[in-house]
C-alpha positions in Angstrom: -118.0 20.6 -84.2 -116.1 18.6 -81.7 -115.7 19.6 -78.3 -114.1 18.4 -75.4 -116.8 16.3 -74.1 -117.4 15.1 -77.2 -114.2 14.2 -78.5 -113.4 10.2 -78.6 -110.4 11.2 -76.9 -109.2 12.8 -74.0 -106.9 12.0 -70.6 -106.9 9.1 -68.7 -108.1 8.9 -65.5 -107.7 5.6 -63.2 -110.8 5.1 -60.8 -112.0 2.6 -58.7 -114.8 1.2 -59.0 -116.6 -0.7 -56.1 -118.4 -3.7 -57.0 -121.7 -2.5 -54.8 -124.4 0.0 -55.8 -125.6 1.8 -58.8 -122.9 2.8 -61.6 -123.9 6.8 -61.4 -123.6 6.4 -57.0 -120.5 4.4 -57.6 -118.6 6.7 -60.0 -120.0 9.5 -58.1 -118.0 8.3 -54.6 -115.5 7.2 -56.5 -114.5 10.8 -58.2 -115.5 12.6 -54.7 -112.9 10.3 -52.9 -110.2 10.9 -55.7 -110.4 15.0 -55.5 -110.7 14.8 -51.6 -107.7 12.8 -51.5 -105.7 15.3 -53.5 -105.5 12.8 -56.4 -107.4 15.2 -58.5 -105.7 18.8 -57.8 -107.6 21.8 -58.5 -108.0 22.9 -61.6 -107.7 19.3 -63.2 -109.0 18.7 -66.5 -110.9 15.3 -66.5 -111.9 13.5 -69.6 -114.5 13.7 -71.9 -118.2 11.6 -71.3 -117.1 9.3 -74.3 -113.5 8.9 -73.2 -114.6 7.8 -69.8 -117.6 6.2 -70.1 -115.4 3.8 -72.6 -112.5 3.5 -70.6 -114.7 2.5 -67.4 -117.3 0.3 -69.5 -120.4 2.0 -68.6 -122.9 3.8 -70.4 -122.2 7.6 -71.6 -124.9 9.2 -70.0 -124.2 7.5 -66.6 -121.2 9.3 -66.7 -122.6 12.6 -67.9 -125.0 12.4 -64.8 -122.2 12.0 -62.6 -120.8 14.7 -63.6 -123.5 17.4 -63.3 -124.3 16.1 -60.2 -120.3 16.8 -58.7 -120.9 20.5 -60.6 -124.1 21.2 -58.6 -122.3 20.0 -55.6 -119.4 22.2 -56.0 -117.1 19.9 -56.4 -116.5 20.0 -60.3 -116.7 23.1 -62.8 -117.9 23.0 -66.4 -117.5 25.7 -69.1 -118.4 25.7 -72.9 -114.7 24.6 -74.6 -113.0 24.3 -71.0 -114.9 20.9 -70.8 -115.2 19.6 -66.6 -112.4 20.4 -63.9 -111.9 20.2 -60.7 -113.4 23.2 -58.7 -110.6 25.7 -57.7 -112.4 25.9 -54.2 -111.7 22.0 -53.2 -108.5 21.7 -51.8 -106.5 18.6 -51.1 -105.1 17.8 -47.8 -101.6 19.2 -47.2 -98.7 16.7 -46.5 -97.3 16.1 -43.6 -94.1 17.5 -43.3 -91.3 15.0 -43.7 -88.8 14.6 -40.5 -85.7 14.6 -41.2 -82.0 14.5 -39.4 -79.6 15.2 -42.0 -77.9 18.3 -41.5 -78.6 21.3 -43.9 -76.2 22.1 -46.8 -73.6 25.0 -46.2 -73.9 27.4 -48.0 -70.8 27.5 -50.0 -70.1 24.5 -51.8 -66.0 23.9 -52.7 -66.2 20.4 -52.8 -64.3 19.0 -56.0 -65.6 16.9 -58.8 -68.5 19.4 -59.5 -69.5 22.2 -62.3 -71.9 25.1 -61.8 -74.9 23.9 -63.0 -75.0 27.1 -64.1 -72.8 26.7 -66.8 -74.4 24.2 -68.9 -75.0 25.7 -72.5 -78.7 25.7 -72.3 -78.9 27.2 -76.3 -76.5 25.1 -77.7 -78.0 22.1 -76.2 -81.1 22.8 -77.2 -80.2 23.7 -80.4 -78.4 20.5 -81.3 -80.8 18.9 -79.5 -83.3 20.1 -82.5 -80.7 19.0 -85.2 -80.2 15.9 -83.9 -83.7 14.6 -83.4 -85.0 16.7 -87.1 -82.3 14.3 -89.0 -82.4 11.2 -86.4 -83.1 7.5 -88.2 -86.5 5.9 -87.0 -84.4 3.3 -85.5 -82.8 5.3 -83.2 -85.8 5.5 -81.5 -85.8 1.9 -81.0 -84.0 -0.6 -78.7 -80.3 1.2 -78.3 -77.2 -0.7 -79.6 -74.7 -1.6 -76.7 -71.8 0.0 -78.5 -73.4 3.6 -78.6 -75.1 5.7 -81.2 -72.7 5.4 -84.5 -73.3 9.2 -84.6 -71.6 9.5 -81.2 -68.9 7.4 -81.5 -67.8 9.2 -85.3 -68.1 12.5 -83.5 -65.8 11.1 -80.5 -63.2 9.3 -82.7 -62.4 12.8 -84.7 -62.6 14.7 -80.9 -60.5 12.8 -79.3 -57.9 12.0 -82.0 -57.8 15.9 -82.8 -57.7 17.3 -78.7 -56.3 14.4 -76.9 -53.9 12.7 -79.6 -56.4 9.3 -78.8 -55.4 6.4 -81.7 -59.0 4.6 -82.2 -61.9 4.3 -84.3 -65.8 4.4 -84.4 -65.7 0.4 -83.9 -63.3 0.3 -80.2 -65.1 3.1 -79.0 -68.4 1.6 -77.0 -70.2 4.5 -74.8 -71.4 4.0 -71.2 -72.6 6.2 -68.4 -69.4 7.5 -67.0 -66.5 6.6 -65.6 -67.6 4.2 -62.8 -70.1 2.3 -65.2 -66.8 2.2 -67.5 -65.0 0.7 -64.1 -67.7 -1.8 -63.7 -67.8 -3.1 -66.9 -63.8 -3.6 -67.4 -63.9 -5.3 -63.4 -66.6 -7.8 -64.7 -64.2 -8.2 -67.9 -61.1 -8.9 -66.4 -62.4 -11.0 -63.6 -61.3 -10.8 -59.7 -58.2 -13.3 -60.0 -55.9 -10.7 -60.2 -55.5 -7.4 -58.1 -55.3 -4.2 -59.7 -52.8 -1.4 -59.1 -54.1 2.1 -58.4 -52.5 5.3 -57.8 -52.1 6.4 -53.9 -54.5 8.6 -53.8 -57.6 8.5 -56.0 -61.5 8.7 -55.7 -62.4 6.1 -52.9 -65.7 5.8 -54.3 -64.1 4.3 -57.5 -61.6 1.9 -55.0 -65.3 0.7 -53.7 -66.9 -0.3 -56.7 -63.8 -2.3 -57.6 -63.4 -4.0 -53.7 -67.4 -4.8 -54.8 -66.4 -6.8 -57.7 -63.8 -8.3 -55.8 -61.1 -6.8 -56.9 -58.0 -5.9 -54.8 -56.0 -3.0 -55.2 -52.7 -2.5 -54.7 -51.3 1.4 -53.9 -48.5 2.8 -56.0 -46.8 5.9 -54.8 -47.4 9.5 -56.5 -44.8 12.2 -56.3 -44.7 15.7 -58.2 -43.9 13.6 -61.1 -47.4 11.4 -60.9 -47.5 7.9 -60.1 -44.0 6.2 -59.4 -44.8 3.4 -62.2 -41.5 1.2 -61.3 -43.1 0.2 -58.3 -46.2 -1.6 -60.3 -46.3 -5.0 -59.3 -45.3 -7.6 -61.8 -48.7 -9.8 -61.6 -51.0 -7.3 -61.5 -53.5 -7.9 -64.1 -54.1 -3.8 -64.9 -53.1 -0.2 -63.4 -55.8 2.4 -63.3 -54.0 5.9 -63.8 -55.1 9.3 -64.3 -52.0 10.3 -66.2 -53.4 14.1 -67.9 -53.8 14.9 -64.1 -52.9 13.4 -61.3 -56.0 13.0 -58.9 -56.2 14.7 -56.8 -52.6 15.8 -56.0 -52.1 17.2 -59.6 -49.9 17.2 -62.2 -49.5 15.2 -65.6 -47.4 11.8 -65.8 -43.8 12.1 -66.4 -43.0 11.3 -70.3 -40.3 8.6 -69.0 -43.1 7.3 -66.7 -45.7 7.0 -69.5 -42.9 5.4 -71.3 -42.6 3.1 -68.4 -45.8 2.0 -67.9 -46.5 1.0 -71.7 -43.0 -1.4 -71.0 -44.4 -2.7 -67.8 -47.9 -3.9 -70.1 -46.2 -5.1 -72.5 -43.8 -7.1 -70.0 -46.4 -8.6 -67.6 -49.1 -8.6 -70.2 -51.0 -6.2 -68.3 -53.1 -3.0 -69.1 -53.5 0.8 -68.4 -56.7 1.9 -67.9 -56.0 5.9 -68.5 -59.0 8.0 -66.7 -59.0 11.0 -68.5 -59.6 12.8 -65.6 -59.5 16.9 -66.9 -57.8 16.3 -70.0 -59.7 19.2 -71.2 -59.0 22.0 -68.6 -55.3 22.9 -68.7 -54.2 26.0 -67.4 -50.5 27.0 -67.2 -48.6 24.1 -69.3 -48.7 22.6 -73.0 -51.6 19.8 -74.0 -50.5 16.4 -72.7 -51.4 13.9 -75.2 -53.2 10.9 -74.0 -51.0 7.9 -73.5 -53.8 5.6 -75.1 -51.8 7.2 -78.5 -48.9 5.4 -77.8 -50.2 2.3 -77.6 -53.8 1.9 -78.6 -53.9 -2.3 -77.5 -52.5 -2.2 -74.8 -54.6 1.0 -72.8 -58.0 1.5 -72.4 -59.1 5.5 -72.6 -62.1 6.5 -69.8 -63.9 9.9 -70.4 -66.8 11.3 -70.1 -68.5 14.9 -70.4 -69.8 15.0 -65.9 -67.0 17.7 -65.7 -67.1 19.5 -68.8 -71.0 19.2 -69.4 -72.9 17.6 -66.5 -73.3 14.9 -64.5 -77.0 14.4 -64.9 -76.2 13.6 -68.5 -74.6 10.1 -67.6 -72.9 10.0 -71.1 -69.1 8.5 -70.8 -66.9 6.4 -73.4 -63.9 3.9 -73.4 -61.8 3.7 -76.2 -60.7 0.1 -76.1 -58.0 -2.3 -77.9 -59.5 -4.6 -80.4 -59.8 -8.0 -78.1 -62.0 -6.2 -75.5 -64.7 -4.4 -77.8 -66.9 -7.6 -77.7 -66.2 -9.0 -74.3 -67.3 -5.5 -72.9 -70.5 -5.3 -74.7 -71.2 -8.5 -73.9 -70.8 -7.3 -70.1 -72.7 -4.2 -71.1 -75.9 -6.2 -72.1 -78.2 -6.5 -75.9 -80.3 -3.6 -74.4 -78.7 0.4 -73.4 -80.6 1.1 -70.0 -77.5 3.6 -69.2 -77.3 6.3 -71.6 -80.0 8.1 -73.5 -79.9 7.7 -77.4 -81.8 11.1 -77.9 -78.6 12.5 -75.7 -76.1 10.6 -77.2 -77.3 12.0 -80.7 -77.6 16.1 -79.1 -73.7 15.3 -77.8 -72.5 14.2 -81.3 -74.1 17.2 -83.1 -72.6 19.6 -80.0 -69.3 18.4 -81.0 -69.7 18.0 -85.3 -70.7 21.8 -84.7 -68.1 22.9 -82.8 -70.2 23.8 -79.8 -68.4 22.2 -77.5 -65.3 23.2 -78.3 -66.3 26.9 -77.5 -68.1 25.5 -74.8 -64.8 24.0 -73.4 -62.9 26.8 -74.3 -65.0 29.1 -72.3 -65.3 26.6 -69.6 -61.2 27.1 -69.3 -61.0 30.5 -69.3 -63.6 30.6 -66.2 -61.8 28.2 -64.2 -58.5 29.5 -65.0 -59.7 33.3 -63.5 -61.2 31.7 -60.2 -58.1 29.4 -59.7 -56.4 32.5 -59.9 -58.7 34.3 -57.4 -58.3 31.5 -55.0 -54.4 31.5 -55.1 -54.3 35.5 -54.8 -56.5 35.3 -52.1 -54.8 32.4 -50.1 -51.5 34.2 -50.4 -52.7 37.3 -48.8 -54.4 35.8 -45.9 -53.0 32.5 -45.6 -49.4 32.4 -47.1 -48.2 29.6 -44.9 -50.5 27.4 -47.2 -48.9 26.0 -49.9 -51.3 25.1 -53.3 -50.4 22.4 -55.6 -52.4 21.1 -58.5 -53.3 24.4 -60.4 -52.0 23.7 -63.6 -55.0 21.7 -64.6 -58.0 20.5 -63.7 -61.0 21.7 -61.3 -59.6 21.5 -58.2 -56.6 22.6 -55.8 -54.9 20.6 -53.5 -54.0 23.2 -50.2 -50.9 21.3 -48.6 -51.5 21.8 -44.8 -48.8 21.4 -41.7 -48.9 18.1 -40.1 -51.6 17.4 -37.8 -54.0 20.7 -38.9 -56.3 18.8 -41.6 -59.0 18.4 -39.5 -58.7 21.7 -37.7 -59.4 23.3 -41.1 -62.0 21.4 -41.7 -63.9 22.2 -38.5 -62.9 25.6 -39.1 -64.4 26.1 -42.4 -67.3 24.3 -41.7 -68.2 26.8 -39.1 -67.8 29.4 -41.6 -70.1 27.3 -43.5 -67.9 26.2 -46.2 -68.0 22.8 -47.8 -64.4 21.5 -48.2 -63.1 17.5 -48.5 -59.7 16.8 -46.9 -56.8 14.5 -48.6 -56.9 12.0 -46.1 -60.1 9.8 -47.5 -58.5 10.2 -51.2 -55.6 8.0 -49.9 -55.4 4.1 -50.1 -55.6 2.5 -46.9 -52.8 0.7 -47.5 -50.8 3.6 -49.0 -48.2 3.9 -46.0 -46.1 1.3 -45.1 -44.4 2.0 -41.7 -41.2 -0.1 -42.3 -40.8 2.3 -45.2 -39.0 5.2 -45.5 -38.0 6.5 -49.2 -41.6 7.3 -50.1 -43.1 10.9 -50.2 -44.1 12.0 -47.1 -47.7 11.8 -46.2 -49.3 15.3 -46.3 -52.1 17.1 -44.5 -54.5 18.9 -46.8 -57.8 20.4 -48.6 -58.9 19.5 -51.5 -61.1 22.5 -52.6 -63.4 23.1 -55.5 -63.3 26.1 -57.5 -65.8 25.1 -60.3 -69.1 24.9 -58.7 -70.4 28.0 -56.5 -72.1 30.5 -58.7 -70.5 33.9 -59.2 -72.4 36.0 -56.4 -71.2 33.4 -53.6 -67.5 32.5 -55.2 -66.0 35.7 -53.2 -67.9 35.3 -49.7 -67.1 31.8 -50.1 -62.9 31.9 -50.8 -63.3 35.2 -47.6 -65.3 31.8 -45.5 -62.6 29.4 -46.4 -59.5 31.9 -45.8 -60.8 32.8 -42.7 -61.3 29.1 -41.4 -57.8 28.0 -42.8 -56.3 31.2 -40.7 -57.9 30.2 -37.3 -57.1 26.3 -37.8 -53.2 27.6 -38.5 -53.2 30.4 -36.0 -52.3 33.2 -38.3 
């Protein structure tokens, strides 16, 4: 019968080995210095006689020695079909505690950009996860194809052409890890000659990785109405819009402005780069079709699943036009170090089964109830705070009087609320002083209503009331 210190086989188990001394003394010191040092927990299985003795290239019953030696000593265990551990009663050192200045977190989290990590459908997942992998190819298994797992990209053409009104096929879609990879890869692309435009107030973080590839930016107002596309300079070489929902200020792009910026592309040869930022979580107001439908070559479509899924899953997509599918996976690389292929497959059966259109669906209905909370809430307490940005989306924009932004910040932070503020979201070159026909430039709060978990969602909108009441004097 084979047992476990008989077996061939077994764990591995790195050891070193001086050069000095008898090979029993030797390995002896050697596994005595490995449990002391914590190397070895308690409780460790280590490998069979055969398994070790080959691995270390010394004789079997050297290492069968060393062994029963360590159990008389007390430092090893051995039972009849538990084969040797580590003795329970040898503990390793404790760490030293790490020093450390950063601040705690508070304890209630409205920052934007974030889903409860509660909320991630654990069964579906793991049930497509099963599917996908039981019917997987061998090759997919192997070195990933730059354009995405074909699976994927079928699943995502059908999606998006059915929910989002997207034009494209399996071929111009190539997948990547999000929207900033998708940023990356279209800056390397298009080369630094030429500046882009960008909305007035966007993600800063996705204005850096572009000022890292060299690329300028140049700001183009947003009103009510989104982003004022007239004003889009003539040699700009793209515009990067979030059209299904302005961010962060809210609200979907005028149709005479989508209009106008599919003129201005095809005038100045330029290109719309459409982030689909929460094209899935409408509230109040019809669907708003992507504009990449109106003009597939002359728009690239950004999405990903970090809002509606998770972050952690690093899967996004562009939907490009015809010239740039090879240049961008030439950018991307022969090898897919970004996205995982077992991921990419679970994601394509989530959506073939209709999972995650449920899973959306229930997503909406969620948010929609706590953006309604919020508002209730801030006009009881705070009715001298106007919200903006609700019909959509994950976030509200809390429009502030002048000069009380950071007041409300200190406030609610003192409450022990995490809040952002709409100042960083703003170019830096967003005002001009000599001009004067622009929107005014507001104070404000951008606040997260996706992420806290149910149990601290109330305490947390009471916190952030409370704060904006002090800052305001009401």
């Amino acid at each position: 019968m084979t047992t476990p210190e008989n077996d061939g086989l077994g764990v591995d188990l790195h050891l070193e080995l001086s050069a000095a001394g008898g090979r029993r003394a030797v390995l002896i010191a050697a596994l005595r210095e490995a449990v002391r040092g914590g190397r070895l927990a308690p409780g460790t299985r280590l490998p069979p006689y055969r398994s070790l003795a080959a691995d270390l290239g010394i004789a079997r019953n050297t290492v069968a020695d060393a062994y029963a030696e360590l159990v008389a000593e007390g430092w090893l265990t051995s039972r009849q079909g538990s084969g040797t551990r580590v003795a329970d009663r040898v503990a390793a050192p404790a760490p030293r505690p790490v020093r450390t200045t950063a601040p705690p977190p508070l304890p209630y989290d409205l920052v934007q950009g974030k889903p409860d990590p509660g909320a991630f459908p654990r069964a579906a997942w793991l049930a497509s996860a099963r599917r996908a992998l039981t019917a997987a190819p061998h090759e997919a298994f192997g070195i990933g194809d730059p354009h995405g797992r074909t699976e994927l990209r079928l699943a995502l053409a059908e999606y998006l052409a059915r929910v989002r009104g997207v034009r494209t096929t399996p071929d111009r879609i190539v997948v990547c890890s999000g929207a900033a990879h998708a940023l990356r890869l279209l800056a390397r692309v298009l080369g630094p000659a030429d500046p882009w435009a960008v909305e007035a107030y966007g993600l800063p973080f996705h204005r850096g990785l572009l000022a890292e590839a060299g690329v300028t930016t140049l700001p183009v107002a947003v009103d009510e109405d989104g982003a004022r596309v007239a004003e889009i300079p003539d040699h700009a070489r793209a515009v990067l819009l979030t059209p299904a929902h302005q961010f962060p200020t809210g609200g979907p792009l005028h149709p005479e402005r989508r209009a106008g910026v599919l003129e201005w592309a095809r005038a100045s040869g330029g290109l719309v780069i459409e982030d689909d930022y929460d094209g899935e979580f409408r509230y109040d107001r019809r669907p708003v079709g992507a504009v990449q439908g109106l003009d597939p070559e002359r728009t690239v479509l950004i999405g990903s699943v970090s809002k509606s899924l998770s972050p952690t899953l690093r899967i996004g997509w562009m939907c490009l036009p015809s010239a740039l599918v090879d240049p961008v996976v030439a950018a991307k690389g022969q090898r897919e170090p970004y996205a995982s292929a077992t991921d990419q497959l679970t994601l394509a059966d989530l959506i073939a089964s209709g999972a995650y259109d449920r899973h959306v669906r229930r997503m909406r209905q969620r948010h929609r109830g706590r953006r309604d909370r919020l508002t209730a809430l801030l006009a009881e307490r705070v009715p001298a705070v106007r919200v903006t940005g609700i019909a959509a989306g994950l976030h509200a924009v809390l429009e502030l009087p002048a000069g009380t932004e950071r007041a409300a910040l200190a406030a609610t932070a003192r409450r022990g609320v995490a809040v952002e503020g709409l100042a960083p979201y703003r170019h830096p070159h967003a005002e001009d002083p000599d001009r004067h026909d622009g929107p005014p430039r507001p104070d404000g709060l951008v606040v997260g209503y996706a992420t806290p978990p149910e149990r601290l969602y109330p305490p947390a909108l009471e916190a952030l009331c409370a704060g904006l009441a002090e800052a305001l004097g009401t």
